[in-house]
C-alpha positions as CSV (number, residue, x, y, z in Angstrom):
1,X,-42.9,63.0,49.1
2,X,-42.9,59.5,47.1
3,X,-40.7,59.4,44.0
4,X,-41.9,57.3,41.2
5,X,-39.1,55.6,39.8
6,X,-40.7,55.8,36.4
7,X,-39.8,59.5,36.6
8,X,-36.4,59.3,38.3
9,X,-35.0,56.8,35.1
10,X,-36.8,59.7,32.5
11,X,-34.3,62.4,34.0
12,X,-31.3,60.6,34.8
13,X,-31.6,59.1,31.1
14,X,-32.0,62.2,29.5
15,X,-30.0,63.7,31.7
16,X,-27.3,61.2,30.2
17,X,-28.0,62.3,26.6
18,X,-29.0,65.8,27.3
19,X,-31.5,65.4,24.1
20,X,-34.8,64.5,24.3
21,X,-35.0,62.4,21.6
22,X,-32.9,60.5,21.6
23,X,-33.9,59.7,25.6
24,X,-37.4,58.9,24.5
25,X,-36.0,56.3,22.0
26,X,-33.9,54.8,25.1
27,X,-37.0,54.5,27.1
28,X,-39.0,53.5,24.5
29,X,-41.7,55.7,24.8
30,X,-42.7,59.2,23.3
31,X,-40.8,62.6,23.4
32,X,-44.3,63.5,24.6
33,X,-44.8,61.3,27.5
34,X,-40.7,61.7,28.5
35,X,-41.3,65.5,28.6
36,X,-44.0,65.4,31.1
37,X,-42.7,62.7,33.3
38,X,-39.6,65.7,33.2
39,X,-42.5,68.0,33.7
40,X,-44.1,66.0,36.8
41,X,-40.7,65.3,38.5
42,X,-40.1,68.9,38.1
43,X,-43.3,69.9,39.7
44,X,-43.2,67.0,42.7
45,X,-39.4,68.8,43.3
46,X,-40.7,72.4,42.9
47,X,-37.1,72.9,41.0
48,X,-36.4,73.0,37.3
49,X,-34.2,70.4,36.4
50,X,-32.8,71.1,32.8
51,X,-32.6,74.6,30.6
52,X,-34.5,73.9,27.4
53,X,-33.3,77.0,25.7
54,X,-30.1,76.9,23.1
55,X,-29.8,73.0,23.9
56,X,-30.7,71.0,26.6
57,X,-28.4,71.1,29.9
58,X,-28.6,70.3,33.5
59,X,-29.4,73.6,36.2
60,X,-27.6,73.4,39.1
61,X,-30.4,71.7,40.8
62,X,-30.5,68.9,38.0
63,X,-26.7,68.5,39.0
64,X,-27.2,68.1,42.4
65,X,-30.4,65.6,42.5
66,X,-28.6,63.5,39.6
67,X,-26.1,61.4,41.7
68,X,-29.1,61.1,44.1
69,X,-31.1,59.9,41.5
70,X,-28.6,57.1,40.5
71,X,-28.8,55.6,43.7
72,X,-32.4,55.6,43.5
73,X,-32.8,53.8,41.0
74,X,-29.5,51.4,41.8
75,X,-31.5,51.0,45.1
76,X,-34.9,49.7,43.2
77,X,-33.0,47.2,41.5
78,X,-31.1,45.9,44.1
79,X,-34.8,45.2,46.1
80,X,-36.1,43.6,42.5
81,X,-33.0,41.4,42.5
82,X,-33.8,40.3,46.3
83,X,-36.8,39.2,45.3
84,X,-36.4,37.9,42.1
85,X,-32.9,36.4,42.4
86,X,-31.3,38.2,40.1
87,X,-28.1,40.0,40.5
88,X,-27.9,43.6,39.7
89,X,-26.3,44.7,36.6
90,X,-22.7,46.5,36.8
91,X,-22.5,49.2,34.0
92,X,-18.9,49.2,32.6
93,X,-17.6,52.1,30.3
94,X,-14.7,50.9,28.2
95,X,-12.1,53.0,25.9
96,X,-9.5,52.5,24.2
97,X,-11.5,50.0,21.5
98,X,-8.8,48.9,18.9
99,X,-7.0,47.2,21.7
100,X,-9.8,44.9,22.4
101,X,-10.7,45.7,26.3
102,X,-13.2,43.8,26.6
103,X,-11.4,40.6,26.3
104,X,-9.5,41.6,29.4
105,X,-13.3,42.2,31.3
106,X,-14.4,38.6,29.7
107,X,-11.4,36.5,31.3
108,X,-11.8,38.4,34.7
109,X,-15.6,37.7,34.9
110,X,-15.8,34.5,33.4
111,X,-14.7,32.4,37.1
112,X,-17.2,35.0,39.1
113,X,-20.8,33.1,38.3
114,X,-23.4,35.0,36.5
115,X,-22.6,38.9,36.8
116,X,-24.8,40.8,34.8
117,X,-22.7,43.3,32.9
118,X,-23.8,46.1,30.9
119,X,-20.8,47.3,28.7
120,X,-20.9,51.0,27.6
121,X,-18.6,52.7,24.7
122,X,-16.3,55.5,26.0
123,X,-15.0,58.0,23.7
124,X,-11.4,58.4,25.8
125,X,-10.8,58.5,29.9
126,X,-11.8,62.2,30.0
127,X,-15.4,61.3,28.5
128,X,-15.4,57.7,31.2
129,X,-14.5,59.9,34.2
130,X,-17.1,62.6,33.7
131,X,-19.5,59.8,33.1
132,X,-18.5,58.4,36.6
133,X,-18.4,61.4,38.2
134,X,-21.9,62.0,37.0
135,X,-23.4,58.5,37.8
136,X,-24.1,57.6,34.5
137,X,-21.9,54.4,34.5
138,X,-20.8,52.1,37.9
139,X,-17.2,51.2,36.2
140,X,-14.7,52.5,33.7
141,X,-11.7,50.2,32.0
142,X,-9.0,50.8,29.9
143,X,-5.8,53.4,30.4
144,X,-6.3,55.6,33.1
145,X,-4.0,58.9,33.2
146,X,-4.3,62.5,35.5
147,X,-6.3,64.8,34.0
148,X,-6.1,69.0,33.9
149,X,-7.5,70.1,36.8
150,X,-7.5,67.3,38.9
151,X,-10.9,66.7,37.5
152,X,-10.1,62.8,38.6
153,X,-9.9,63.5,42.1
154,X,-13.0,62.4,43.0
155,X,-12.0,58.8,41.3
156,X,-10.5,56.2,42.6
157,X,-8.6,53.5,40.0
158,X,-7.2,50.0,40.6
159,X,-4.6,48.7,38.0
160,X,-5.3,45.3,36.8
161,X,-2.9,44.8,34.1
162,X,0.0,45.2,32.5
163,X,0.1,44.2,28.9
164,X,3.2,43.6,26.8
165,X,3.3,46.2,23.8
166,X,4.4,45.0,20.1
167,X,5.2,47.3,17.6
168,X,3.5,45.8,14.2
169,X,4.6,47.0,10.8
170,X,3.9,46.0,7.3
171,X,5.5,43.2,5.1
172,X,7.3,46.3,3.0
173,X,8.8,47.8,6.3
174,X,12.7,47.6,6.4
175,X,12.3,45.8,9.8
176,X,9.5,43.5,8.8
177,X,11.8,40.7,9.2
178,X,12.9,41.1,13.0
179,X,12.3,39.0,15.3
180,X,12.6,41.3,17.7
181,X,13.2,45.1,18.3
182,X,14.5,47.9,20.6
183,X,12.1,50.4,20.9
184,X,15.5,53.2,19.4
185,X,15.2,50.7,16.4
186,X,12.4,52.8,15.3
187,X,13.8,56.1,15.0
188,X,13.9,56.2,11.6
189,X,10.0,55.0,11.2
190,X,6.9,57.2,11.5
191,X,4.5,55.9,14.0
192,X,1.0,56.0,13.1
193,X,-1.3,57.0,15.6
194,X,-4.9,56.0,15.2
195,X,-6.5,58.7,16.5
196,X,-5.5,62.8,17.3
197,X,-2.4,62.3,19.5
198,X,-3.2,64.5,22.4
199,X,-5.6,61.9,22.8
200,X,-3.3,59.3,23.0
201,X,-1.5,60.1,26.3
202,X,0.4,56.0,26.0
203,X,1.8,56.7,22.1
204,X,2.9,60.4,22.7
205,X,4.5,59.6,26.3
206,X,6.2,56.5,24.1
207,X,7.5,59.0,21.5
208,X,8.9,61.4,23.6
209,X,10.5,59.0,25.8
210,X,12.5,57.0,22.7
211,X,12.8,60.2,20.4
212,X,10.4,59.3,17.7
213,X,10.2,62.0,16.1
214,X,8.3,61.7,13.0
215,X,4.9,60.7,14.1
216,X,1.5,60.9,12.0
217,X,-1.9,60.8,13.2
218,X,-5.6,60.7,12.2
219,X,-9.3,59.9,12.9
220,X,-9.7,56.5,14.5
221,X,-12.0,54.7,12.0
222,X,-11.4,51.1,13.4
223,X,-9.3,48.4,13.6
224,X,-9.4,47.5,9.4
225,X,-8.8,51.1,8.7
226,X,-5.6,50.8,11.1
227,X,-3.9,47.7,9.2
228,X,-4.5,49.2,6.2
229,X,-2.6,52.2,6.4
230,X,0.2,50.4,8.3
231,X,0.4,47.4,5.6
232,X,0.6,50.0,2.5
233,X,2.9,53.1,4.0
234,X,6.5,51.0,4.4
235,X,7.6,54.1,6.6
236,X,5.0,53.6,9.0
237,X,4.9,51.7,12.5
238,X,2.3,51.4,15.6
239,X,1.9,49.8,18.6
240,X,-0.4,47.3,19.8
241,X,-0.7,45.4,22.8
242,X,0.7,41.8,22.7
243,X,-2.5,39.8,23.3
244,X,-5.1,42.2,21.4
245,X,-6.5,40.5,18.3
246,X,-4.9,41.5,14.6
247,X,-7.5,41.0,11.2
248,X,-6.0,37.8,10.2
249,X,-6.3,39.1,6.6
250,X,-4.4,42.0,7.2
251,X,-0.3,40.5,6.6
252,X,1.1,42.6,9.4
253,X,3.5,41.7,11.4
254,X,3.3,42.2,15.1
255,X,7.2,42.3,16.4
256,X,8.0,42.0,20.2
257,X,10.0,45.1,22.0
258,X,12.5,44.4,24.4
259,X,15.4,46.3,26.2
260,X,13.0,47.5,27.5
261,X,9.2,45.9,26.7
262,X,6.6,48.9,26.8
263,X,3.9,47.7,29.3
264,X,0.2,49.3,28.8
265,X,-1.8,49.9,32.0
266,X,-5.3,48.5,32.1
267,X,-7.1,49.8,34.7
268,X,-10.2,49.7,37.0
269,X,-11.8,53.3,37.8
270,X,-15.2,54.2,40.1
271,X,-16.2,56.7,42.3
272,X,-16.2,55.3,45.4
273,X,-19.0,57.4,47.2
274,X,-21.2,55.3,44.5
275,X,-19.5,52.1,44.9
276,X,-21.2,49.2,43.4
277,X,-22.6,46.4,45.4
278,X,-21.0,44.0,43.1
279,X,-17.5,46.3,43.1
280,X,-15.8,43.6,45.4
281,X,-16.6,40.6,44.0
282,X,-15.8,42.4,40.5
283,X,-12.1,43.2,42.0
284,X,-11.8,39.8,43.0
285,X,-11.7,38.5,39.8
286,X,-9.8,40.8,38.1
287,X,-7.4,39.9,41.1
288,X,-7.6,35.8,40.7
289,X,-7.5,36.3,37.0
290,X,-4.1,38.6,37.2
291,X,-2.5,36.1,39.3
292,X,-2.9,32.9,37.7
293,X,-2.1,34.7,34.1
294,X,1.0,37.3,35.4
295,X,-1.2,40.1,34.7
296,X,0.9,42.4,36.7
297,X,4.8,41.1,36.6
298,X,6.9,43.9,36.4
299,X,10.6,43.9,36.5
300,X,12.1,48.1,36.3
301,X,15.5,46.6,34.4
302,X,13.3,44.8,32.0
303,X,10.1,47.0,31.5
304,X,9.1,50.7,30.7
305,X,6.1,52.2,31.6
306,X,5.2,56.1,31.6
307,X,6.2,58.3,34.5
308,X,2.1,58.7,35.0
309,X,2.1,54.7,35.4
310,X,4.9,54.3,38.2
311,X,2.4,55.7,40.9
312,X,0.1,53.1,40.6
313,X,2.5,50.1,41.1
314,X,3.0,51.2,44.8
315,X,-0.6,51.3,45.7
316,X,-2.0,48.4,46.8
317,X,-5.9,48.9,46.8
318,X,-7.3,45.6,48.1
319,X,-5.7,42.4,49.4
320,X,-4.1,39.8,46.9
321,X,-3.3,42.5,44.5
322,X,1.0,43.4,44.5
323,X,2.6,44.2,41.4
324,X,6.1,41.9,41.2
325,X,9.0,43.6,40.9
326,X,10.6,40.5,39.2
327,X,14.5,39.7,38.7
């Protein structure tokens, strides 16, 4: 049997979106013509591939033939770059969007040549990882944490960086004038959490650890929404990582945290049975960029990080990557 990779891309896309339409409009073609290249795959496979009925999902057969069918079609383009010259592109999932992730991706790829990446939005890690696990994405980045179930196990994650954490406050707030903080300075402050905070395994693992007890969240609806609140509520307080960009407009004020500095893991994540053909050059960066910028000094007297985070500081995943245990 001869696959046509026409068909293989209509059902691994819709099996991606799990609705028709909207697979047609990534294919840019009719709901028509996807359904019966669906329709034809089906019939060369003599299996259905997704229940139509009550909402469109994957049968068991669709879940086994769609990591298969990633490769596939990662296979075709790899022998169209061999021909043409042109690399293949690396599909990236990021999360984790007010605190700028990209910008982490952009100074790691920028000494590597012309890698052709495809960034994707992630909702959270939970949404990145099943993406992985399904093949619909090569890479995940941002903060990678264990999930229930050990639904992660089939993952494997490289930490890149560790990023200073500020807490930023309004002009009104009591400690708006700090130059610095401790972490139990904020106590008596609410912190704001941009999203639903069992969502937010970094902010409520911060909380619990330094008793902050009054804690307020709600829907994340971006970065201007975020300053807003925190620049009119006095009582309020969040955290942000050093380096991630503020709106200049905004008049917060972004205040360092020492004894200790919270550190926020940025991490690499994949499934290694589908391992990228550009995966290794990809880790090589992110390597030479953490070393010549400190990416991953760490010193335990100095530094907290969440009990989830102390694992991955003793696993060394490739050569040239360490984490410094400094002073």
């Amino acid at each position: 049997m001869d696959l046509d990779l026409a068909l293989v891309r209509a059902f691994a896309t819709t099996a991606g979106t799990l609705h028709f339409g909207r697979a047609a409009e990534e294919l840019n073609i009719s709901q028509q013509a996807l359904s019966k290249r669906i329709a034809r795959l089906e019939e060369l496979l003599a299996v259905r591939l997704f229940e139509r009925e009550g909402g469109t999902r994957l049968t068991e057969a669709g879940e086994r033939f769609l990591p298969a069918a990633h490769e596939a079609l990662a296979a075709g383009e790899r022998a169209i770059a061999a021909v043409t010259g042109a690399g293949p592109v690396v599909r990236i999932d990021t999360w984790g969007h007010l605190y700028a992730p990209l910008r982490t991706v952009s100074q790691a790829v920028q000494a590597l040549g012309p890698v052709r990446l495809e960034p994707g939005p992630g909702r959270d890690w939970p949404s990145v990882a099943q993406a992985l696990l399904r093949g619909d994405t090569d890479l995940g980045f941002g903060r990678v944490h264990p999930l229930p179930g050990g639904r992660d196990t089939e993952l494997t994650q490289r930490l890149v960086r560790l990023e200073p954490v500020d807490a930023v406050v309004g002009p009104s707030h009591p400690l708006a004038g700090a130059d610095a903080l401790r972490p139990a300075d904020l106590r008596d402050s609410t912190l704001w959490c941009p999203a639903e905070l069992t969502r937010l395994d970094f902010l409520r693992r911060f909380a619990d650890e330094f008793r902050i007890t009054r804690r307020q969240d709600g829907p994340n609806l971006g970065l201007d929404h975020l300053a807003r609140h925190i620049r009119t509520d006095a009582t309020c307080f969040t955290l942000f990582p050093a380096d991630a960009p503020l709106p200049d407009h905004a008049g917060l004020r972004s205040i360092p945290l020492v004894e200790p500095t919270p550190l926020y893991a940025w991490s690499l994540a994949w499934r290694e049975s589908s391992r990228h053909p550009l995966l290794d050059t990809l880790l090589h960066g992110f390597t030479e960029a953490g070393r010549t910028r400190r990416w991953l000094d760490y010193a335990p007297q100095r530094d907290w990080l969440p009990d989830t985070d102390h694992a991955k500081l003793t696993v060394r995943s490739g050569p040239g990557l360490s984490v410094a245990h400094n002073g």
